[in-house]
Jmol script that loads the backbone (N, CA, C; Angstrom):
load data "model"
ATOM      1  N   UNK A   1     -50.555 -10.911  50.937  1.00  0.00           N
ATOM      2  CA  UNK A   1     -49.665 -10.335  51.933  1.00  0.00           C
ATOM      3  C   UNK A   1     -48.958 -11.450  52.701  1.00  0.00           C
ATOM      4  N   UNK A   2     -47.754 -11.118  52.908  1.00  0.00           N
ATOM      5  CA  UNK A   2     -46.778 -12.021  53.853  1.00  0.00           C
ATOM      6  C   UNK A   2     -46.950 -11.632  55.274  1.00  0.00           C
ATOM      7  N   UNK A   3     -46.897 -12.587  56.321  1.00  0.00           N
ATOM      8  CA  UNK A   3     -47.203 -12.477  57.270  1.00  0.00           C
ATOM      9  C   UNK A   3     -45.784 -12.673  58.067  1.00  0.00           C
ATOM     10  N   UNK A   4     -45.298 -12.345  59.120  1.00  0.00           N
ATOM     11  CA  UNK A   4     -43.941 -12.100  59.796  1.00  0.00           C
ATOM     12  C   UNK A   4     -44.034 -11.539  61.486  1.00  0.00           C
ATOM     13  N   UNK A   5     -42.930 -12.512  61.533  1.00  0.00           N
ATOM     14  CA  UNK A   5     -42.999 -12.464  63.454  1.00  0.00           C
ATOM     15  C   UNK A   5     -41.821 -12.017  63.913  1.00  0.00           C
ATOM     16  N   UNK A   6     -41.323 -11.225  64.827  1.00  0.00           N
ATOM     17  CA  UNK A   6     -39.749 -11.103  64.943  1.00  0.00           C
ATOM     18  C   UNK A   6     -39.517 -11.415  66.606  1.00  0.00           C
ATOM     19  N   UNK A   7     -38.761 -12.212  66.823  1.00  0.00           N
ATOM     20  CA  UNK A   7     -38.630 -12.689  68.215  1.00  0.00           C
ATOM     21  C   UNK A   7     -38.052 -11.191  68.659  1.00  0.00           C
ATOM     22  N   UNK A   8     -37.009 -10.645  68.255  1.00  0.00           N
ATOM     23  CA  UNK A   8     -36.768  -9.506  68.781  1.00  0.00           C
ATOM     24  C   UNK A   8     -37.469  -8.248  69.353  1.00  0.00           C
ATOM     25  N   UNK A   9     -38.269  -7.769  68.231  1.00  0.00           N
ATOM     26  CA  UNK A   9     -38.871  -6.770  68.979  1.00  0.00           C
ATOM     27  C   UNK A   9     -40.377  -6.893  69.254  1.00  0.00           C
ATOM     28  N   UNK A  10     -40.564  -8.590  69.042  1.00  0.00           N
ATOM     29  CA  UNK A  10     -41.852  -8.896  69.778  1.00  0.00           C
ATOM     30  C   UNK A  10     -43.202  -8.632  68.722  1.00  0.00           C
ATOM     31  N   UNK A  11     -42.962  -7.496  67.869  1.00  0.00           N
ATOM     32  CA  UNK A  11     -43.616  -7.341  66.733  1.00  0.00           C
ATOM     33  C   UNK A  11     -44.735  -8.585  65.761  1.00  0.00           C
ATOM     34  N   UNK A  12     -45.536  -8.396  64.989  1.00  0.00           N
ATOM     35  CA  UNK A  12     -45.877  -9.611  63.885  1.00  0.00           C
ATOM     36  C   UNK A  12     -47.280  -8.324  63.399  1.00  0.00           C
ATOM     37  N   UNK A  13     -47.031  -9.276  62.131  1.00  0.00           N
ATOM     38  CA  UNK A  13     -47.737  -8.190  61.201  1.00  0.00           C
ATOM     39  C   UNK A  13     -47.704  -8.522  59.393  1.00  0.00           C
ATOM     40  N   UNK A  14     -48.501  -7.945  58.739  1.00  0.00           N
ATOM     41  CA  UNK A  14     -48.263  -8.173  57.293  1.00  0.00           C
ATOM     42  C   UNK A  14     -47.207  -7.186  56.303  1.00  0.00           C
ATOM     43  N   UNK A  15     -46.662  -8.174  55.757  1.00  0.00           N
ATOM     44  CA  UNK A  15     -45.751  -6.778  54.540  1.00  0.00           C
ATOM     45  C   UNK A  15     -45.820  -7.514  52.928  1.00  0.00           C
ATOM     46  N   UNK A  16     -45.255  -6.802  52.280  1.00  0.00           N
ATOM     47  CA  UNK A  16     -45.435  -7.195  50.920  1.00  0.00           C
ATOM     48  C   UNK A  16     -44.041  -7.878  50.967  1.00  0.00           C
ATOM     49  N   UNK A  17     -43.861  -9.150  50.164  1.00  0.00           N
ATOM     50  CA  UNK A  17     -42.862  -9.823  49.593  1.00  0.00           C
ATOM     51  C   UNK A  17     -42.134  -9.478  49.173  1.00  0.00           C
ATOM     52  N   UNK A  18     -40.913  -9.456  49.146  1.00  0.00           N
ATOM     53  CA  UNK A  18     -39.612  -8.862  48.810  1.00  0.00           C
ATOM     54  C   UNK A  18     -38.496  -9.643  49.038  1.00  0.00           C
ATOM     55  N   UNK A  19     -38.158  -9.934  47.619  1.00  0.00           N
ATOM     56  CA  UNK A  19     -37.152 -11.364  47.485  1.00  0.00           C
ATOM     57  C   UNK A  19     -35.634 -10.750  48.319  1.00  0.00           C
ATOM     58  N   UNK A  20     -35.677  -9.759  48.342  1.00  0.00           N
ATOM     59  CA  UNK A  20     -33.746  -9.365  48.722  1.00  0.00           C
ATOM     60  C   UNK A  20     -34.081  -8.959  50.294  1.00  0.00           C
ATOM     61  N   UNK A  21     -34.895  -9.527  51.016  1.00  0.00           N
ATOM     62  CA  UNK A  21     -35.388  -9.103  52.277  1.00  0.00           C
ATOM     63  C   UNK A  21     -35.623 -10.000  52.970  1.00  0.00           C
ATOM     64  N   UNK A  22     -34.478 -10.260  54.232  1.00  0.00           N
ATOM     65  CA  UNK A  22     -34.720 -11.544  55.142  1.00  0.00           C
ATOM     66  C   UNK A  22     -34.629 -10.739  56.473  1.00  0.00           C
ATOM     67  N   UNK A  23     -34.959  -9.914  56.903  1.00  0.00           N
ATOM     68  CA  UNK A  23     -34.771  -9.270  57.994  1.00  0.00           C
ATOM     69  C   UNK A  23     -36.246  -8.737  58.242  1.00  0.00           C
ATOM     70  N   UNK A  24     -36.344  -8.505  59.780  1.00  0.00           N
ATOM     71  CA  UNK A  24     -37.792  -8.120  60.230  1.00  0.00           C
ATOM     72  C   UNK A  24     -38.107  -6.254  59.586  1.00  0.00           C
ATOM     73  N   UNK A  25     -39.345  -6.046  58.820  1.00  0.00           N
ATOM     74  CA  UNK A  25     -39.619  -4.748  58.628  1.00  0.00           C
ATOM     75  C   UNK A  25     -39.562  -3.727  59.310  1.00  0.00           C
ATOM     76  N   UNK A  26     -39.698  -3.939  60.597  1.00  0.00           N
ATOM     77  CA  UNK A  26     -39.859  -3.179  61.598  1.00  0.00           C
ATOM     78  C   UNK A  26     -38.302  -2.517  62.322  1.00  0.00           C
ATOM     79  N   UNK A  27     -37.281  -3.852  63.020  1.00  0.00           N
ATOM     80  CA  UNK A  27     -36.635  -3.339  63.631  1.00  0.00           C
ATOM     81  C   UNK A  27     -35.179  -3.837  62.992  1.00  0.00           C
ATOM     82  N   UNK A  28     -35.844  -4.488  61.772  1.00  0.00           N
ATOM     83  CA  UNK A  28     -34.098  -4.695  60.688  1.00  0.00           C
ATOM     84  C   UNK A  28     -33.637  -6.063  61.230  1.00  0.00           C
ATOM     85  N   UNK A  29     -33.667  -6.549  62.397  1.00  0.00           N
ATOM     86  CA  UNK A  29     -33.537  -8.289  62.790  1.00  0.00           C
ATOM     87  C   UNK A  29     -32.994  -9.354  61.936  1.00  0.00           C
ATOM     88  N   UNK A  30     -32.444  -9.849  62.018  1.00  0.00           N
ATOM     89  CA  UNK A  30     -32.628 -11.489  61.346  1.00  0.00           C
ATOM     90  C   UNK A  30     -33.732 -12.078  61.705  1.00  0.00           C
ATOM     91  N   UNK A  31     -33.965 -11.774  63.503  1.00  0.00           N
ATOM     92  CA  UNK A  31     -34.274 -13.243  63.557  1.00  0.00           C
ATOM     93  C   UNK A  31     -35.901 -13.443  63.998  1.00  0.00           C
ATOM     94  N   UNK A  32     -36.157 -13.390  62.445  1.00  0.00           N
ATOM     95  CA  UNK A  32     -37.450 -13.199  62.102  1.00  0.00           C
ATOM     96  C   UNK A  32     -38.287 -14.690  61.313  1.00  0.00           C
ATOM     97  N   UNK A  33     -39.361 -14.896  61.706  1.00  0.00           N
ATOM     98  CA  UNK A  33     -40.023 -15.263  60.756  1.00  0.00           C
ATOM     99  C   UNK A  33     -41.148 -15.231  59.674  1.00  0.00           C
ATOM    100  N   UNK A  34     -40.788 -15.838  58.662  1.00  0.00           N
ATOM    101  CA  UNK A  34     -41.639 -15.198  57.435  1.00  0.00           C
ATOM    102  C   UNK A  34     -42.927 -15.748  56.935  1.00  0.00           C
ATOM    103  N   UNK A  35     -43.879 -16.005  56.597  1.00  0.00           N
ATOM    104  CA  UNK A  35     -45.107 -16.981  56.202  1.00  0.00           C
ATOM    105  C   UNK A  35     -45.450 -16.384  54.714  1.00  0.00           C
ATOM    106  N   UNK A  36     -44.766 -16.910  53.827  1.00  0.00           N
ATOM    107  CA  UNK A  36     -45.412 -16.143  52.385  1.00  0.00           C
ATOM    108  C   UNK A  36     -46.026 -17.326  51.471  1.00  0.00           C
ATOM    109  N   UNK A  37     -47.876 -16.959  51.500  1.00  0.00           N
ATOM    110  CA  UNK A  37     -48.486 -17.594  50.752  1.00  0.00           C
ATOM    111  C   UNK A  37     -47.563 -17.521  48.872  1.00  0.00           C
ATOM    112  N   UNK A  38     -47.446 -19.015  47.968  1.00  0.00           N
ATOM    113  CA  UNK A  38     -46.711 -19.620  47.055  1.00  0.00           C
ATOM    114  C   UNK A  38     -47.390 -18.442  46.027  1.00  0.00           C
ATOM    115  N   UNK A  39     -48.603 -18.260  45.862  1.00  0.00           N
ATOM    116  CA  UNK A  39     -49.009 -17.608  45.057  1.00  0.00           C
ATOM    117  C   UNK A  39     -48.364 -16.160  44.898  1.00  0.00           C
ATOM    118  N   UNK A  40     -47.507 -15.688  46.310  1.00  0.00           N
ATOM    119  CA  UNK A  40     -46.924 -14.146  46.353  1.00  0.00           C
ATOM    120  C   UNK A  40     -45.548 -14.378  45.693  1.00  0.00           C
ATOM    121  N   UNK A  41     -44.734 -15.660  45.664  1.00  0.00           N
ATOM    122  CA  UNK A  41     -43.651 -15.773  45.274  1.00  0.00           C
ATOM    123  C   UNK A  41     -43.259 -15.555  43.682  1.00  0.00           C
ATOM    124  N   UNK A  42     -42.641 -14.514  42.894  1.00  0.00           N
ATOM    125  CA  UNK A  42     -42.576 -14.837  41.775  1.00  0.00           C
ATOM    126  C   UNK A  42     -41.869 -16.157  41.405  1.00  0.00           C
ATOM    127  N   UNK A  43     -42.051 -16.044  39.734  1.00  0.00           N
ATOM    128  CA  UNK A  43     -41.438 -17.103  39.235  1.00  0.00           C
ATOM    129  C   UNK A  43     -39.978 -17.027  39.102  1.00  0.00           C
ATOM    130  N   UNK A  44     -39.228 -18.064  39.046  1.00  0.00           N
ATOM    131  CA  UNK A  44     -38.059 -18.230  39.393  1.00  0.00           C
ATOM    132  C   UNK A  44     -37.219 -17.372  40.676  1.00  0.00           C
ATOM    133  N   UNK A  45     -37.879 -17.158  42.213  1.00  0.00           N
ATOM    134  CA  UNK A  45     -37.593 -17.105  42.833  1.00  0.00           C
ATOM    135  C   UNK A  45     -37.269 -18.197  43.287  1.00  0.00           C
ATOM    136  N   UNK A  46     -35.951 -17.973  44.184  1.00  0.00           N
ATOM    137  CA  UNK A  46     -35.034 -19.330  44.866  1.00  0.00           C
ATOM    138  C   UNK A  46     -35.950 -20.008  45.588  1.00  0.00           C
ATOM    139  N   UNK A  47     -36.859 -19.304  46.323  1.00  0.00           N
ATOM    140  CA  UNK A  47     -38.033 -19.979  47.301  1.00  0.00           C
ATOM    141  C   UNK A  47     -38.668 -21.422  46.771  1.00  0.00           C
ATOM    142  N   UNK A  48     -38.758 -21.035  45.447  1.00  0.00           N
ATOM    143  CA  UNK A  48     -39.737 -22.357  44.842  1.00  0.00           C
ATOM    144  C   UNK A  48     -38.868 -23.594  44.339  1.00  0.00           C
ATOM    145  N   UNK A  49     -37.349 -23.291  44.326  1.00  0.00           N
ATOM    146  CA  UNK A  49     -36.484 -24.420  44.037  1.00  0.00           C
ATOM    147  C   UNK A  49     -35.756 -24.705  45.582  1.00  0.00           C
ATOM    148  N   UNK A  50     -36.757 -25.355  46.593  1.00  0.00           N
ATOM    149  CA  UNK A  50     -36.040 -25.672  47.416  1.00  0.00           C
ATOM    150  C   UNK A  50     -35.956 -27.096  47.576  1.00  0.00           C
ATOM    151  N   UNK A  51     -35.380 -28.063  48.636  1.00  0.00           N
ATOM    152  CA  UNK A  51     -34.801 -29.343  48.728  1.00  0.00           C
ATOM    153  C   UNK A  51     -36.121 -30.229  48.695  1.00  0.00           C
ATOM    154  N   UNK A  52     -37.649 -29.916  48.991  1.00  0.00           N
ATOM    155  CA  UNK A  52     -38.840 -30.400  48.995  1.00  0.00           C
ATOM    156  C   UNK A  52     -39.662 -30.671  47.809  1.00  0.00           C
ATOM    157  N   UNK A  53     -38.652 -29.692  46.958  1.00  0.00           N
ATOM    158  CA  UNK A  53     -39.417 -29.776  45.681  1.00  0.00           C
ATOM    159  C   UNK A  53     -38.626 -29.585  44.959  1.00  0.00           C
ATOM    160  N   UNK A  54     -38.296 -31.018  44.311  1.00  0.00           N
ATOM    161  CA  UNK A  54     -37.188 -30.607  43.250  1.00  0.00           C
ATOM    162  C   UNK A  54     -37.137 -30.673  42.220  1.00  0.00           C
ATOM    163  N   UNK A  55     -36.334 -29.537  41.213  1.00  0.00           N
ATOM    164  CA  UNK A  55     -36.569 -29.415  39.894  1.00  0.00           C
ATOM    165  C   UNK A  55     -36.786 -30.407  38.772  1.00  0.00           C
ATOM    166  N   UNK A  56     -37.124 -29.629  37.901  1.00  0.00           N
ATOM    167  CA  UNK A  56     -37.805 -30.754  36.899  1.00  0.00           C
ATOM    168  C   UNK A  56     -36.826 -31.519  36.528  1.00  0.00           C
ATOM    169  N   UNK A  57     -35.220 -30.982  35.980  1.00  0.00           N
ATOM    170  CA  UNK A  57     -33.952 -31.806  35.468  1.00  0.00           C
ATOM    171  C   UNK A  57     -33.560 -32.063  36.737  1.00  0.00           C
ATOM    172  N   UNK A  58     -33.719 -32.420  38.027  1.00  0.00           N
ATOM    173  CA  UNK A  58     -32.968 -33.082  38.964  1.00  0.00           C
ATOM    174  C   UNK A  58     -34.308 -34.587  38.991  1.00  0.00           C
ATOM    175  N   UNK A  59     -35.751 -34.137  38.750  1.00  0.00           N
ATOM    176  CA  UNK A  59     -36.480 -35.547  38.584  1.00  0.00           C
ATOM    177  C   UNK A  59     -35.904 -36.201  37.602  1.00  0.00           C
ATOM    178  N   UNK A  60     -35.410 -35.808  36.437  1.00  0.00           N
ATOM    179  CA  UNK A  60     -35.108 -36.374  34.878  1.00  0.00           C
ATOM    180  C   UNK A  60     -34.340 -37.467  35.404  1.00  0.00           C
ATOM    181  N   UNK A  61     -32.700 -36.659  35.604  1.00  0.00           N
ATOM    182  CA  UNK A  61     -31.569 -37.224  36.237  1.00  0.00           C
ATOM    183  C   UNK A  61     -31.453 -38.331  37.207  1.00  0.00           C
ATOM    184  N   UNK A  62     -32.722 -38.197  38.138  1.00  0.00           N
ATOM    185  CA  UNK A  62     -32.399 -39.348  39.211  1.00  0.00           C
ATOM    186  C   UNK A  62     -32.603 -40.849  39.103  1.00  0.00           C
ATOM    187  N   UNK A  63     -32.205 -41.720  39.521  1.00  0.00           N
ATOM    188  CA  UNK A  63     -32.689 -42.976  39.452  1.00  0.00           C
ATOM    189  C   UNK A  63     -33.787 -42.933  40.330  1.00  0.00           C
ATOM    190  N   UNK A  64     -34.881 -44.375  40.372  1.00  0.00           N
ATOM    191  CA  UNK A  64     -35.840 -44.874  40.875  1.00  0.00           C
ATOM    192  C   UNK A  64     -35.008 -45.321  42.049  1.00  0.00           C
ATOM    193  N   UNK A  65     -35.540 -45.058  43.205  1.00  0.00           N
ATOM    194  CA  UNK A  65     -35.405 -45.799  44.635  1.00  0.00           C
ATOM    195  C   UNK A  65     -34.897 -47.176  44.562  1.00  0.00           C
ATOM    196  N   UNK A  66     -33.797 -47.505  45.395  1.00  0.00           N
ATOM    197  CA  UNK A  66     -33.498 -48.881  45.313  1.00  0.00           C
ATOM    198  C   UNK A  66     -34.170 -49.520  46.445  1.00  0.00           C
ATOM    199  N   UNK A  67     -34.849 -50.933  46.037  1.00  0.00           N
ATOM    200  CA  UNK A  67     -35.472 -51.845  46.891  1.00  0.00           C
ATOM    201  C   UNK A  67     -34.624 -51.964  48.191  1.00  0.00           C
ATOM    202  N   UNK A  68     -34.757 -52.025  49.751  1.00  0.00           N
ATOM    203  CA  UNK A  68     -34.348 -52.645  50.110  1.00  0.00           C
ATOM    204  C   UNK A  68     -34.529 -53.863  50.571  1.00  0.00           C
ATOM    205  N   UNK A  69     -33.347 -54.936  50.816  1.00  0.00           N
ATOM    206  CA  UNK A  69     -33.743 -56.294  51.119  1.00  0.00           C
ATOM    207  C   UNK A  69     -33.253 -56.519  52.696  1.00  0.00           C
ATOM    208  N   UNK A  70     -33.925 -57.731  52.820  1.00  0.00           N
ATOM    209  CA  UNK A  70     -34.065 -57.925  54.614  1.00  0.00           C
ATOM    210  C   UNK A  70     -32.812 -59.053  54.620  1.00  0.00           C
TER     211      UNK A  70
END
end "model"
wireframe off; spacefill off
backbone 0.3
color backbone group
């Protein structure tokens, strides 16, 4: 279960994961936040290709870190 807080209507509570759903369950909000354990996320949801973890052909592609010098 995903866990979710909504500054708006003060609310927090568990719901099931639902990729087309960024709004609070309760009172429809944006401005909500979400806590969804990795294991609830399917596969190839956008969630798991984010800027922290990056795909396997963007590791391929990149160069090694350049040294810097003093």
């Amino acid at each position: 279960m995903a866990v979710f807080q909504c500054r708006t209507c003060g609310k927090e509570g568990t719901w099931v994961y639902d990729p087309e759903r960024f709004t609070c369950p309760l009172c429809d909000s944006i401005d909500v936040r979400f806590v969804i354990p990795r294991d609830e996320v399917p596969e190839g949801d956008p969630l798991l290709n984010t800027p922290n973890s990056p795909s396997e052909k963007d590791r391929e592609n990149s160069s090694p870190p350049k040294k810097v010098e003093d």
